[in-house]
C-alpha distance (Angstrom), angle and dihedral (degrees) to the residues before:
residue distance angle dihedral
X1 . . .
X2 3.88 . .
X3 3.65 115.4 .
X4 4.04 135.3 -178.3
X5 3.68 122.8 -157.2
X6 4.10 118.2 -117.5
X7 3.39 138.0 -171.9
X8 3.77 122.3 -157.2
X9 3.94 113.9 -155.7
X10 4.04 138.9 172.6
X11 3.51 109.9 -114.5
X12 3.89 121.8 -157.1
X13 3.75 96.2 17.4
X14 3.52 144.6 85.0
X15 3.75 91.4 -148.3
X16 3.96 124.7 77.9
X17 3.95 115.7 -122.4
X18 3.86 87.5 16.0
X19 4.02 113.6 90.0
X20 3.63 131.3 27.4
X21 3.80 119.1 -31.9
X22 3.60 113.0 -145.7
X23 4.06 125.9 -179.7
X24 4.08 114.9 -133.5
X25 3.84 107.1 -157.1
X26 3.80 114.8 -159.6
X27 4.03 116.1 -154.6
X28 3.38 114.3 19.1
X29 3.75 97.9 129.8
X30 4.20 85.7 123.1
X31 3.44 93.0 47.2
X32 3.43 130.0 118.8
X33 3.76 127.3 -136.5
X34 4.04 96.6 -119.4
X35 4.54 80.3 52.1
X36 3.38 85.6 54.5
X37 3.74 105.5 49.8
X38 3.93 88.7 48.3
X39 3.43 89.6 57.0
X40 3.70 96.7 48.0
X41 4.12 85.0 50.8
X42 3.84 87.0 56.7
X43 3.36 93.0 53.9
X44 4.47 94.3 41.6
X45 4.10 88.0 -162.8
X46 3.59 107.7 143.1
X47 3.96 87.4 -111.7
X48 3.46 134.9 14.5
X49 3.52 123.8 -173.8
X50 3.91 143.9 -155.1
X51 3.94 123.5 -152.9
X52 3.95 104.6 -149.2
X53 3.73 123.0 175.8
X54 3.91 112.0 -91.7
X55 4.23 135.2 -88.6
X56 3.63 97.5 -161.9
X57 3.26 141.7 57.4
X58 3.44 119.0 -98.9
X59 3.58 97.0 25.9
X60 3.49 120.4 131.4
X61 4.03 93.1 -162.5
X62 3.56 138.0 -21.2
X63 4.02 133.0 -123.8
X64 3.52 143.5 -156.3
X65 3.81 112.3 -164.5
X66 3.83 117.2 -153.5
X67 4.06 123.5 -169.5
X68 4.15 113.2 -168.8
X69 3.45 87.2 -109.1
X70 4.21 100.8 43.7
X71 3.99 145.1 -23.2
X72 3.50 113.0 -89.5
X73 3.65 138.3 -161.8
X74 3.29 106.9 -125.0
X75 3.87 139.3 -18.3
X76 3.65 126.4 177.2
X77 4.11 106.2 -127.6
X78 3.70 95.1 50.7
X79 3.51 89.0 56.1
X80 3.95 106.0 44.9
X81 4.25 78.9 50.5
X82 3.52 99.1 55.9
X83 3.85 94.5 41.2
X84 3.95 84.9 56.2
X85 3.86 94.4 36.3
X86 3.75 94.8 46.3
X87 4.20 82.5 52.5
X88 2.86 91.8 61.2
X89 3.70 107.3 42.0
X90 3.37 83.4 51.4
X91 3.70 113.1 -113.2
X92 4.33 88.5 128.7
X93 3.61 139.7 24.9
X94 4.14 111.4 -117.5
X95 4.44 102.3 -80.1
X96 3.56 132.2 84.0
X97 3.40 129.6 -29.1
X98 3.78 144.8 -161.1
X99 3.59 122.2 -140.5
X100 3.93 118.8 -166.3
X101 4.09 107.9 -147.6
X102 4.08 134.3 134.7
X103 3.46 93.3 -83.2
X104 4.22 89.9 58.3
X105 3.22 138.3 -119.1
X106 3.85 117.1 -8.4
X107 3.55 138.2 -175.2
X108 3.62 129.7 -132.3
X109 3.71 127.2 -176.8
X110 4.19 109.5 -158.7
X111 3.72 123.2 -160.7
X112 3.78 122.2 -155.7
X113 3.72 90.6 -129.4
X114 4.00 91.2 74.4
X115 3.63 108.1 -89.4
X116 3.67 143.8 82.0
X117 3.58 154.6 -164.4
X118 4.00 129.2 -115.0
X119 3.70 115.9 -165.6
X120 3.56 100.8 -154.8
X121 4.79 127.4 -134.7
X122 3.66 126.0 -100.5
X123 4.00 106.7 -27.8
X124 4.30 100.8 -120.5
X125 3.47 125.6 -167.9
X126 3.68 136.1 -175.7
X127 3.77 141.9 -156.9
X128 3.95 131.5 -71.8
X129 3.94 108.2 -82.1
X130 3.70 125.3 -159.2
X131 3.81 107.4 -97.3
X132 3.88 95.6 -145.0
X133 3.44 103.3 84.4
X134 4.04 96.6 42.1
X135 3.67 88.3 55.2
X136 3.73 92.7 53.4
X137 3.59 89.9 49.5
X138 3.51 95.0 64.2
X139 3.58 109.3 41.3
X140 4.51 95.7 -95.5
X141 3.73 128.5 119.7
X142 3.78 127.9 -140.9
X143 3.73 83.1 -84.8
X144 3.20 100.2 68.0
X145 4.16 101.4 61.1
X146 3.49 130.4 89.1
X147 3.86 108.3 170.5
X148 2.54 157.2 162.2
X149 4.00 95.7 -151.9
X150 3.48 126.7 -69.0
X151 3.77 115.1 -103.7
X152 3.92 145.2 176.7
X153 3.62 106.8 -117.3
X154 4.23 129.8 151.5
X155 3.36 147.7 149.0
X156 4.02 105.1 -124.8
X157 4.16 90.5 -27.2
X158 3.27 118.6 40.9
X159 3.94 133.6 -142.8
X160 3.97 133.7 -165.1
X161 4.60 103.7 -122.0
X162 3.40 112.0 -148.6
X163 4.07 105.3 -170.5
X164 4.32 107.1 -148.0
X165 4.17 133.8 161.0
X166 3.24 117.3 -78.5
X167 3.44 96.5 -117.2
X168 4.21 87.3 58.4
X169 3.87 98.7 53.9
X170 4.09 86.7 70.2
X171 4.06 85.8 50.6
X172 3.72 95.6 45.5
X173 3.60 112.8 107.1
X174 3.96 125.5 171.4
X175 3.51 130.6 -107.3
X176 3.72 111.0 -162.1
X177 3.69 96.4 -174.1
X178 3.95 85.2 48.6
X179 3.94 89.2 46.7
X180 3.69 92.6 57.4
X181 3.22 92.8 46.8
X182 3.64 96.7 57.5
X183 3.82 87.4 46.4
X184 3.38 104.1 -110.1
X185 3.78 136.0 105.2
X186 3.45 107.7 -157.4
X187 4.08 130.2 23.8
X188 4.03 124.8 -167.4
X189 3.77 104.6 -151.0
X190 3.66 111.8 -170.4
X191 3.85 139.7 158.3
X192 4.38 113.6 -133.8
X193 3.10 125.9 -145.3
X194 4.32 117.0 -165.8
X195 3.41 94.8 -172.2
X196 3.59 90.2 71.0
X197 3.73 104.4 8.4
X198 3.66 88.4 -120.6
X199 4.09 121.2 142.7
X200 3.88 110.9 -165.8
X201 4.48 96.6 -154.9
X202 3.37 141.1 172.9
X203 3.77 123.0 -157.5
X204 3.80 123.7 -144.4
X205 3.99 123.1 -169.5
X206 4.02 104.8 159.4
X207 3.97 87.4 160.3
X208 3.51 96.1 61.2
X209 3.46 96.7 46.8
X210 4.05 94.0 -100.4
X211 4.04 106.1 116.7
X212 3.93 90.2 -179.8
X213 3.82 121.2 0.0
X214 4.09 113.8 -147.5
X215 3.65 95.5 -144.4
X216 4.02 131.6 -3.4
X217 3.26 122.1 -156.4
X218 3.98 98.7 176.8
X219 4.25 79.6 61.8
X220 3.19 93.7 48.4
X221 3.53 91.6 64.9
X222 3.78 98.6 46.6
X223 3.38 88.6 37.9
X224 4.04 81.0 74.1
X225 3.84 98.0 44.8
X226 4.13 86.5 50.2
X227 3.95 80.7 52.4
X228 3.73 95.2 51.7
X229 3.75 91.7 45.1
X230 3.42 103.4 45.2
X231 3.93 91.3 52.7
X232 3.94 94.3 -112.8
X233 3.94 95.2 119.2
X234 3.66 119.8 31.5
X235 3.84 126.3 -86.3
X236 3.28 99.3 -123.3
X237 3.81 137.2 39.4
X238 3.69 124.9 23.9
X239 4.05 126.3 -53.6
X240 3.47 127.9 -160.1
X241 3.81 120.7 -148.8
X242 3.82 138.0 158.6
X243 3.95 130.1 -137.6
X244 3.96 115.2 -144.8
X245 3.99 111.8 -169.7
X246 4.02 141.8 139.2
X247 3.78 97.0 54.4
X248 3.95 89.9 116.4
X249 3.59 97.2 59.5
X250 3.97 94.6 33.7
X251 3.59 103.0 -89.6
X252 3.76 113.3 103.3
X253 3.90 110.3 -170.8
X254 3.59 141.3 -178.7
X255 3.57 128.6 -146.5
X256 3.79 117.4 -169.7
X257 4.14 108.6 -155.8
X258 3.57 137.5 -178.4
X259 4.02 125.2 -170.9
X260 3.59 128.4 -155.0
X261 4.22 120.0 -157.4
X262 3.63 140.8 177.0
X263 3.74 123.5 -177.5
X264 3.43 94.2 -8.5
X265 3.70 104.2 -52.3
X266 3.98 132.1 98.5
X267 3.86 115.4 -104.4
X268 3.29 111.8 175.7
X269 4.12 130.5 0.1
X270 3.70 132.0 -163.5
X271 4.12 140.8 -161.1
X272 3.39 123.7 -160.0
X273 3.77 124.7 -170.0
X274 3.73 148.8 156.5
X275 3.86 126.3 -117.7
X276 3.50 128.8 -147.2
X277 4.18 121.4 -163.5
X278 4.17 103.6 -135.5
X279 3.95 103.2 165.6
X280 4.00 144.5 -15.8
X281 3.77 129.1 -169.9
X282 3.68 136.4 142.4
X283 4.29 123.4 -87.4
X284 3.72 132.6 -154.3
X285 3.63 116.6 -103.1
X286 3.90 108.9 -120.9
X287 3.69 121.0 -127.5
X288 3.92 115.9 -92.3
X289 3.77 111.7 -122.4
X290 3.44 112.1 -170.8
């Protein structure tokens, strides 16, 4: 039998079996993308990810980013783990980085103490949405918001923000049905606080197979450009925030985030995080069915 090596780490923790687990695959460069996906099912992480060696110049490494539920182009945990993981497996002395991935070329800055930051792609940010429907969707009442608007906003994947109390993102529980229906397929609910420039979130992706995500570093990100454009962080200059999410389902996580602006608009958004090794071992390479 066929195997390929794994790691499975904590990402954005200094804790094991708190954070977000994440699965590093080693040699899957014959692989194909169906082999992958059933892999990443076996596992049932929210992400699991596969190092490959790189198409384009200037790359450092490339990955492919599967869900449980579907392959993704980029997502923010899975690739502050593998930077560190790779680190320390050897593939890269501590520095910057470039990961290959659909959403381009990104950098990554690793630190020999276990932890690393992403700079996120091209900030993106949509318009005002009605808040009604997003509320339904995940269990909250009119109530419950406080704005400013919901928006799409990311960094290379985007996510709808749906600002609530604090005391409503412990209450809020998704609807996927509800979800769809709104036309979305993932929400970040979270409660912010200025005073400390801390948002307390929870992130819900039924449709790719991710009922509750620990700790998402892909929101993190546009959790910053919805901050820029909803005039909760300044428009200029950079901001500092941090992202606390997964302790409902066990997995308290901290994201570290800074924001850059200029005339009002997000420019460039980073997440920092620490990673934690938890287990490695070898898995079975599934059949290829073509």
């Amino acid at each position: 039998m066929t195997t390929l090596r794994y790691e499975v780490v904590d990402v954005f923790t200094d804790r094991p079996f708190t954070g977000n687990p994440l699965a590093v695959v080693y040699g899957a460069d014959e692989l194909a993308g169906e082999q992958m996906h059933a892999i990443a099912r076996e596992f049932n992480l929210s992400e699991t990810i596969f190092p490959l060696p790189p198409t384009t110049p200037g790359a450092t490494y490339r990955a492919r980013i599967f869900t449980p539920g579907a392959e993704i182009p980029f997502a923010g945990h899975p690739s502050v783990g593998a930077a560190v993981t790779l680190h320390r497996a050897g593939w890269f002395p501590a520095g910057t980085v470039v990961q290959e991935c659909g959403a381009g070329l990104l950098p990554i800055a690793v630190e020999s103490t276990g932890s690393a930051t992403l700079t996120g792609g091209t900030p993106t940010v949509g318009p005002e949405l009605d808040p009604a429907p997003l509320l339904a969707a995940v269990g909250l009442g009119p109530d419950d918001f406080v704005g400013p608007p919901p928006r799409v906003a990311g960094c290379g994947l985007d996510n709808v923000f749906l600002s609530v109390t604090p005391s409503a993102v412990g209450r809020a529980a998704c609807d996927p049905g509800a979800l769809r229906a709104a036309g979305f397929d993932k929400i970040e609910v979270f409660a912010w606080d200025a005073a400390t420039a801390v948002a307390h979130a929870r992130m819900f992706a039924p449709a790719l197979g991710v009922p509750e995500d620990p700790a998402t570093g892909s929101a993190a990100l546009g959790l910053g450009v919805w901050l820029v454009a909803s005039g909760l962080v300044p428009g200029d200059g950079t901001s500092a925030y941090r992202v606390l999410q997964g302790a409902e389902i066990h997995r308290p996580s901290t994201l570290d985030c800074t924001v850059t602006a200029a005339g009002g608009a997000a420019t460039s958004v980073t997440v920092s995080g620490h990673v934690v090794p938890v287990s490695a071992g070898e898995i079975a390479v599934p059949p290829f069915v073509g």
